[in-house]
C-alpha positions as CSV (number, residue, x, y, z in Angstrom):
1,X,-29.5,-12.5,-7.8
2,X,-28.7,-9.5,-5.2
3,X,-26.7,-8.0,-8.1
4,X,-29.5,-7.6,-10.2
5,X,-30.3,-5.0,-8.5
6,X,-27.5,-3.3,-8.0
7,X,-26.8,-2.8,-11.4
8,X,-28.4,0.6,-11.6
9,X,-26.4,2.0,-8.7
10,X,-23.1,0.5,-10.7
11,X,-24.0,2.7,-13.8
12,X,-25.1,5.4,-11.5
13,X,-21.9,5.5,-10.0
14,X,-20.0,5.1,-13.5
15,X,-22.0,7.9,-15.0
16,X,-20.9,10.3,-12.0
17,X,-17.1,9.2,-11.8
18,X,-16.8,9.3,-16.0
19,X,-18.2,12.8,-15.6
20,X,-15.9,14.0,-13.0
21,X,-13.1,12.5,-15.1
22,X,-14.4,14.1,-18.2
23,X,-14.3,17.6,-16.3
24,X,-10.7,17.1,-15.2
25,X,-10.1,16.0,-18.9
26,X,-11.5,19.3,-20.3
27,X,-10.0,21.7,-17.6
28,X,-13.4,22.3,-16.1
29,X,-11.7,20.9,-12.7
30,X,-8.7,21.7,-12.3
31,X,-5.5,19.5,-11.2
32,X,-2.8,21.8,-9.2
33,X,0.8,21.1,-10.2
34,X,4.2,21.7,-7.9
35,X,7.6,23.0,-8.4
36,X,8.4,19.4,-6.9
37,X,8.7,15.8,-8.2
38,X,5.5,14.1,-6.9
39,X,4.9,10.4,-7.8
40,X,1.2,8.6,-7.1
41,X,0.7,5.3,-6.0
42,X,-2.8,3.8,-6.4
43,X,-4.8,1.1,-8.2
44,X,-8.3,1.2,-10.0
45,X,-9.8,-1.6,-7.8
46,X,-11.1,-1.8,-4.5
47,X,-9.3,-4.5,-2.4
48,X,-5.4,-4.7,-0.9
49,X,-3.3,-4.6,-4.3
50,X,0.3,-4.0,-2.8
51,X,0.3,-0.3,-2.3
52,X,2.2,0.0,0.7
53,X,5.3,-2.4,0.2
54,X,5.6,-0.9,-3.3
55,X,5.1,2.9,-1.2
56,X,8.1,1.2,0.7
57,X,10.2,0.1,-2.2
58,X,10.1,3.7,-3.3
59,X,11.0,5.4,-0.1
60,X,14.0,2.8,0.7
61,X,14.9,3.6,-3.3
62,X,14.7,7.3,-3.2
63,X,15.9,7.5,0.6
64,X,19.5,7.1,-0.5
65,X,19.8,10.2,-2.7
66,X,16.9,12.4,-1.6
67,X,14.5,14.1,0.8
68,X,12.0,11.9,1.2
69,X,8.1,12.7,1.9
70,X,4.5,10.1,2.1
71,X,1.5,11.5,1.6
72,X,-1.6,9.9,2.7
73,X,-5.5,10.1,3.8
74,X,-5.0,7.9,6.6
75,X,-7.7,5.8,6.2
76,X,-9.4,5.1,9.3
77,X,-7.6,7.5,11.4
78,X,-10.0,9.6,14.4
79,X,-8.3,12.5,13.5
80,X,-8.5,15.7,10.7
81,X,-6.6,17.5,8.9
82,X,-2.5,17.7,8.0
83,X,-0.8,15.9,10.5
84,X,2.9,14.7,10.8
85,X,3.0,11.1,11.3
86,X,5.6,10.2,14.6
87,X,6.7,6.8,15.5
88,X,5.2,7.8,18.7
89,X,2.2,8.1,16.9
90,X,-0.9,5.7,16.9
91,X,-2.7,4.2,14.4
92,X,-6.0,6.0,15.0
93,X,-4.3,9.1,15.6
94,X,-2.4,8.5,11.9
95,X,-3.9,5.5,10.1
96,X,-2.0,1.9,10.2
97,X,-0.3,2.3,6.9
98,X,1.8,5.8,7.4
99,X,2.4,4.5,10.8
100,X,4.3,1.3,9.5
101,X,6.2,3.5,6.7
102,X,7.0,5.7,9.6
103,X,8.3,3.1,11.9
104,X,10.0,1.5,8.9
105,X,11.8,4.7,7.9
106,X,11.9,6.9,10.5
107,X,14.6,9.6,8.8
108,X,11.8,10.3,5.9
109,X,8.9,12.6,6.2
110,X,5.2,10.9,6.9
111,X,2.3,12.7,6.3
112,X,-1.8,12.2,6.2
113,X,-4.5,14.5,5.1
114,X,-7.6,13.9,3.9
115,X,-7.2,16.8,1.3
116,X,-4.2,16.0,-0.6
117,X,-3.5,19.6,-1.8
118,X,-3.7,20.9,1.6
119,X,-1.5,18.3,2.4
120,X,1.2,18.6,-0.2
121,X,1.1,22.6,0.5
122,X,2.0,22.1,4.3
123,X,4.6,19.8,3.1
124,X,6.3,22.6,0.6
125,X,5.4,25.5,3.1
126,X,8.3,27.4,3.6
127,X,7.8,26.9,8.0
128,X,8.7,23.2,7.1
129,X,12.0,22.5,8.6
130,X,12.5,20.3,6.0
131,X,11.0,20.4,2.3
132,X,11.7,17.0,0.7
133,X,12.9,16.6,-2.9
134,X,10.1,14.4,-4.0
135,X,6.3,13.1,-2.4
136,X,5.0,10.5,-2.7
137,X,1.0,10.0,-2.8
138,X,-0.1,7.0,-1.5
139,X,-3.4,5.5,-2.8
140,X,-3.9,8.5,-5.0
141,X,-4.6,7.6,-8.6
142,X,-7.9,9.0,-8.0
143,X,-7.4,12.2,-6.6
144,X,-7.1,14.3,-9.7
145,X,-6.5,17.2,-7.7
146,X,-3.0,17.0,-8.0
147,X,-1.1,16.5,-11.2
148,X,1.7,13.7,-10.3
149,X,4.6,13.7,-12.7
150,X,4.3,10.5,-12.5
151,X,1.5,8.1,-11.7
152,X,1.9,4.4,-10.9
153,X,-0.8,1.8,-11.1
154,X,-1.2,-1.4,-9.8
155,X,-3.5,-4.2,-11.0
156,X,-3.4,-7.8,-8.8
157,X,-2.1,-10.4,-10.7
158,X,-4.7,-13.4,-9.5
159,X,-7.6,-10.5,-10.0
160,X,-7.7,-9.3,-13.6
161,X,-9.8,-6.5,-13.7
162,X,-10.7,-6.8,-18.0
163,X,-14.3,-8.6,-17.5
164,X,-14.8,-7.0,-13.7
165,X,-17.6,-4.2,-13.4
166,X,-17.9,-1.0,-11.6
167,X,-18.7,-0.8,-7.6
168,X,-21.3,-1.9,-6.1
169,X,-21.4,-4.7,-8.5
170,X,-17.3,-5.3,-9.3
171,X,-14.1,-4.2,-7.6
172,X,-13.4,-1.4,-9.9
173,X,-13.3,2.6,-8.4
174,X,-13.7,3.7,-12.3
175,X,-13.7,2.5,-16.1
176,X,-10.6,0.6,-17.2
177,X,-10.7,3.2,-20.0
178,X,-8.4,5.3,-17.1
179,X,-5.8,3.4,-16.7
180,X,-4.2,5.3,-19.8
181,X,-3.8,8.2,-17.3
182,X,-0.5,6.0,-15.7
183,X,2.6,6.4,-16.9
184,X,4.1,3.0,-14.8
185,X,1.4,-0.1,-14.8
186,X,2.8,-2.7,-12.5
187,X,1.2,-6.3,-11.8
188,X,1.8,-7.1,-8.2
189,X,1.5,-10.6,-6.4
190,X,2.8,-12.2,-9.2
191,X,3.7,-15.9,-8.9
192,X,7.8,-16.2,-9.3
193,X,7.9,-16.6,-13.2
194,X,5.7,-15.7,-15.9
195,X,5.6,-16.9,-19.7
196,X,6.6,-14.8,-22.7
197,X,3.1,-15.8,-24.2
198,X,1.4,-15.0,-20.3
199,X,3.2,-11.5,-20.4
200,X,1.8,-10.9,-23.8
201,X,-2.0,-11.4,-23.2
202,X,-1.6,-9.0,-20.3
203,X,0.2,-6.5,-22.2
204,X,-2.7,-6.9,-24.7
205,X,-5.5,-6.9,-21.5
206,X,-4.4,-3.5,-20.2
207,X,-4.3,-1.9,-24.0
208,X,-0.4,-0.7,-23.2
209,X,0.2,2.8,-24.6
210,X,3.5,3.4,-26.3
211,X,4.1,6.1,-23.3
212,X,3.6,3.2,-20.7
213,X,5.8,1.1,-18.8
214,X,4.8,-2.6,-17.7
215,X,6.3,-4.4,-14.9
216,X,5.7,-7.6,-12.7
217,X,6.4,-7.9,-9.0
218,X,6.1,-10.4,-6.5
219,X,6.0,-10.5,-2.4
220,X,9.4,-11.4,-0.9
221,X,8.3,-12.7,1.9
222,X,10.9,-11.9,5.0
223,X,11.5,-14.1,8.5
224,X,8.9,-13.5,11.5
225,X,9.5,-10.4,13.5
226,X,8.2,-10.4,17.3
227,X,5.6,-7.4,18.0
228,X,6.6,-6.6,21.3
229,X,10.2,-7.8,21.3
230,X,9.3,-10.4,23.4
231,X,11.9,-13.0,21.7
232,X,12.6,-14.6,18.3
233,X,12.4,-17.4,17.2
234,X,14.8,-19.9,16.1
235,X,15.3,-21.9,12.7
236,X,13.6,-24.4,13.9
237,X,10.2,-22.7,13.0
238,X,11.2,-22.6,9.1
239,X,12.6,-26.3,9.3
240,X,10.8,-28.6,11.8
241,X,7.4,-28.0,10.8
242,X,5.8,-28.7,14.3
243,X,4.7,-25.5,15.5
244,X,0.9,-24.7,15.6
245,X,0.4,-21.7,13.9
246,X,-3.0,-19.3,14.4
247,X,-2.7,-16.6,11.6
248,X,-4.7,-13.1,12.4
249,X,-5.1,-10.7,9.6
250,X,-7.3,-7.7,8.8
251,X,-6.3,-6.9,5.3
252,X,-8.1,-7.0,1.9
253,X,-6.5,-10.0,0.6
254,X,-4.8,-12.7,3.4
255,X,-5.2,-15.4,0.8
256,X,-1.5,-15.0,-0.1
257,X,0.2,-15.0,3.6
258,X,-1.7,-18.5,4.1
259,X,-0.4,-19.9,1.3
260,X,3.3,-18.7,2.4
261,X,2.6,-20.3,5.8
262,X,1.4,-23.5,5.1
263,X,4.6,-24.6,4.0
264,X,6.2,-24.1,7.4
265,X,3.3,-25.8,9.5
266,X,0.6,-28.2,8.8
267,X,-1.8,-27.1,12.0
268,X,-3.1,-23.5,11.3
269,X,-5.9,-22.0,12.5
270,X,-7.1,-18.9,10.6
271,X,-8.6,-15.8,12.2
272,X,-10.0,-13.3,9.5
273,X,-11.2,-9.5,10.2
274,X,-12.1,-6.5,7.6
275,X,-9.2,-4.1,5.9
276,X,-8.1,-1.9,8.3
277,X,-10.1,-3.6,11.1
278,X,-9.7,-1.6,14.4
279,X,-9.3,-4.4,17.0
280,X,-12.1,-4.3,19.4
281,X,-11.8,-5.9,23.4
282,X,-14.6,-8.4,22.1
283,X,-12.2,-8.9,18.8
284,X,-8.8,-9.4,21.4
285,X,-10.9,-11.8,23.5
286,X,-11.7,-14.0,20.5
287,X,-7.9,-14.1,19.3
288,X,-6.8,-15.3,22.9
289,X,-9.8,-17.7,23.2
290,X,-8.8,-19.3,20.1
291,X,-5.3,-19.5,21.0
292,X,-5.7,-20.9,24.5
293,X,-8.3,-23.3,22.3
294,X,-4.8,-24.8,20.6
295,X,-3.0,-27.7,22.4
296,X,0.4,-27.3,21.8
297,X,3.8,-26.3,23.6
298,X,5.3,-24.8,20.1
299,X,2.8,-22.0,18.6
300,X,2.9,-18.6,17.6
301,X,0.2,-15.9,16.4
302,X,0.9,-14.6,13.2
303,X,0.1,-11.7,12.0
304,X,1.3,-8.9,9.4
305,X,3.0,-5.5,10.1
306,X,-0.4,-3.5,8.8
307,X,-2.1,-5.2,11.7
308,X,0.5,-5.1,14.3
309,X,0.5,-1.0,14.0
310,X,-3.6,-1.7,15.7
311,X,-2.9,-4.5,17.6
312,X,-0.3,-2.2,19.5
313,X,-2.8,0.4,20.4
314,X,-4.3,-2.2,22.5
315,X,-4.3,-1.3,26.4
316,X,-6.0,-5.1,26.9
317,X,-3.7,-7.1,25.4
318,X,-3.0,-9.8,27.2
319,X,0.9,-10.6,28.2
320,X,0.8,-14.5,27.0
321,X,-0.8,-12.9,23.3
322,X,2.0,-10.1,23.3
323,X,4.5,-13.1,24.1
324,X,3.1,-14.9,21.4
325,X,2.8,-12.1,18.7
326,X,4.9,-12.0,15.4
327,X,4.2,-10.1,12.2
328,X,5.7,-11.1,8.5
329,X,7.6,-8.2,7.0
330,X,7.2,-8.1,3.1
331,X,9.3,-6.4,0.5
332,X,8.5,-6.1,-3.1
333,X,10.5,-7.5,-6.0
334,X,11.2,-6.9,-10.0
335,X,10.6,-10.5,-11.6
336,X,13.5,-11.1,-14.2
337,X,15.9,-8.1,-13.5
338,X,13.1,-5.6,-14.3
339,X,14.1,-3.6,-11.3
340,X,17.2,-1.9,-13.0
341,X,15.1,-0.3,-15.7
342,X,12.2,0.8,-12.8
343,X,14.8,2.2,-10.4
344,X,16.2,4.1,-13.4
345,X,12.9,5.4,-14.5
346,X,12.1,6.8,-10.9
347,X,15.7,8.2,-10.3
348,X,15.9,10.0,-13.6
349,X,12.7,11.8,-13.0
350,X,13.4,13.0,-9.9
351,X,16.8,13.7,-10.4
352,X,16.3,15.7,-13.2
353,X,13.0,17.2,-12.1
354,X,15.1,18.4,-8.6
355,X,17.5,19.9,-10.9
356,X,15.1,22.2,-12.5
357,X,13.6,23.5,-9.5
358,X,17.0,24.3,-7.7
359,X,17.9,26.0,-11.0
360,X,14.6,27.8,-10.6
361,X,14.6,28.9,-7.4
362,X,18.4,30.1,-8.4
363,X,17.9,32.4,-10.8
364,X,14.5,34.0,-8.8
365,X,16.6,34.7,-6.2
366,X,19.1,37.2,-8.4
């Protein structure tokens, strides 16, 4: 019923965002293009599609052969402006996600600003020590500002978007009618194998354009890690099935890491908090109340790396929660081999795009 009424601020909303899209169309707004290879990262919906393990696949892919460099708002973060994102950073100072990438991959550059050509210009200046060979622009499939030469977007595989409506009534952040602007369309969260006839009707639901690439990826789900090095744990956790598990998230979609879990323990108890949440003294008071509330010699809190960055920034932690503390890494994978053509397809641009630009530069300096 309460959707009724929000119906007018939906096509409210629609009108102004297909407007804005229409100027950037027309060349009435202008998108700013660099002598660099710069690859976007986003989705059309509001809600956790995968972003930053497939942010992570990219860095660990392009890490090998280039100069590395994130790009982000840092969402949440108490801070302004361009910053560098440090390991010995925080996640209000930085935002949780470029602080995990950062910890992750501490060689690459890591980067937040809310105003992403700001942000790519201090990352290109010519102070930079080190000017990286390709950014990457997390979340950014709506930030027309910058042209990407390549733009990837993601669409979760358990929440079509073809019959879903604009915000405030749906998930989406604009028409489906943009998702002709990518280049790469991935479908994340997928289960392990997907039918020819399966892959078809989602071919046919996004409307692929010759230009476009479509791939499927799933979440590889990698062993328990402690937070605070407290300990690890043995096999025993993945094979006796007797610990009591209380699982603490505060990311869009948790349904997936409870379905992982269940198969390693039948007790779980299940705290939820918003995307991004910032963990409060009241919010760390209910996690240890909870777990003191379970009555068992084996059990663990679990929760994932995103929330670890906030849980860290905790002074009132308490030493028997820290003890008890473990995140689950996550790593992205190709269903059915397609990796080898994506990898390709990445390499190749920014190989060849790197090429031009050093070329560039050579001649403009004779």
């Amino acid at each position: 019923m309460i959707k009724i009424f929000l119906y007018p601020l939906s096509w409210a909303y629609g009108f102004a965002v297909s407007v804005r899209n229409k100027m950037f169309d027309l060349n009435l707004l202008k998108s700013k293009e660099f002598d660099v290879p710069i690859i976007s990262i986003g989705n059309i919906t509001v809600g956790g599609t995968g972003k930053t393990p497939h942010v992570e696949y990219l860095v660990n892919l392009l890490s090998k052969k280039f100069k590395v460099a994130t790009l982000s708002r840092g969402y949440k973060r108490k801070t302004t402006g361009f910053r560098l994102v440090e390991t010995s950073s925080t996640a209000i100072e930085v935002g949780d996600e470029p602080l995990q990438i950062k910890n992750k991959f501490p060689d690459i550059t890591v980067s937040v600003c809310e105003n992403r050509v700001v942000g790519a210009e201090n990352l290109l200046s010519s102070q930079n020590k080190t000017i990286p060979d390709v950014v990457l622009l997390d979340d950014a499939f709506q930030h027309r500002r910058i042209s990407p030469g390549i733009n990837i977007l993601l669409i979760d595989y358990s929440r079509q978007i073809k019959n879903d409506s604009l915000l405030p009534v749906g998930r989406l952040r604009e028409s489906t009618l943009q998702m002709r602007r990518a280049n790469i369309i991935i479908f994340t969260k997928c289960p392990n194998e997907i039918s020819p006839i399966m892959r078809r009707i989602l071919m046919k639901d996004v409307n692929l354009k010759p230009y476009q690439k479509l791939f499927f990826t799933t979440l590889d789900y990698q062993k328990l890690e402690p937070v605070f090095n407290a300990g690890k744990l043995n096999n025993d956790f993945y094979t006796a099935k007797d610990f009591s598990l209380l699982i603490v998230t505060g990311i869009a979609s948790p349904e997936n890491i409870h379905k992982y879990l269940k198969q390693f323990s039948e007790k779980i108890e299940i705290l939820t908090f918003p995307d991004h949440h910032n963990y409060s003294d009241n919010d760390l008071l209910t996690i240890t109340k909870k777990f003191e509330a379970i009555h068992s010699e084996k059990k663990i809190i679990i929760t994932t790396k995103k929330d670890a960055m906030r849980l860290k920034d905790s002074d009132n932690l308490p030493d028997e929660i820290k003890t008890a503390l473990y995140y689950l890494p996550v790593k992205v994978k190709f269903l059915e081999d397609e990796g080898k053509a994506f990898n390709n397809k990445i390499l190749n641009y920014v190989g060849e795009n790197k090429s031009n630009r050093e070329l560039y530069n050579r001649k403009n300096k004779k």
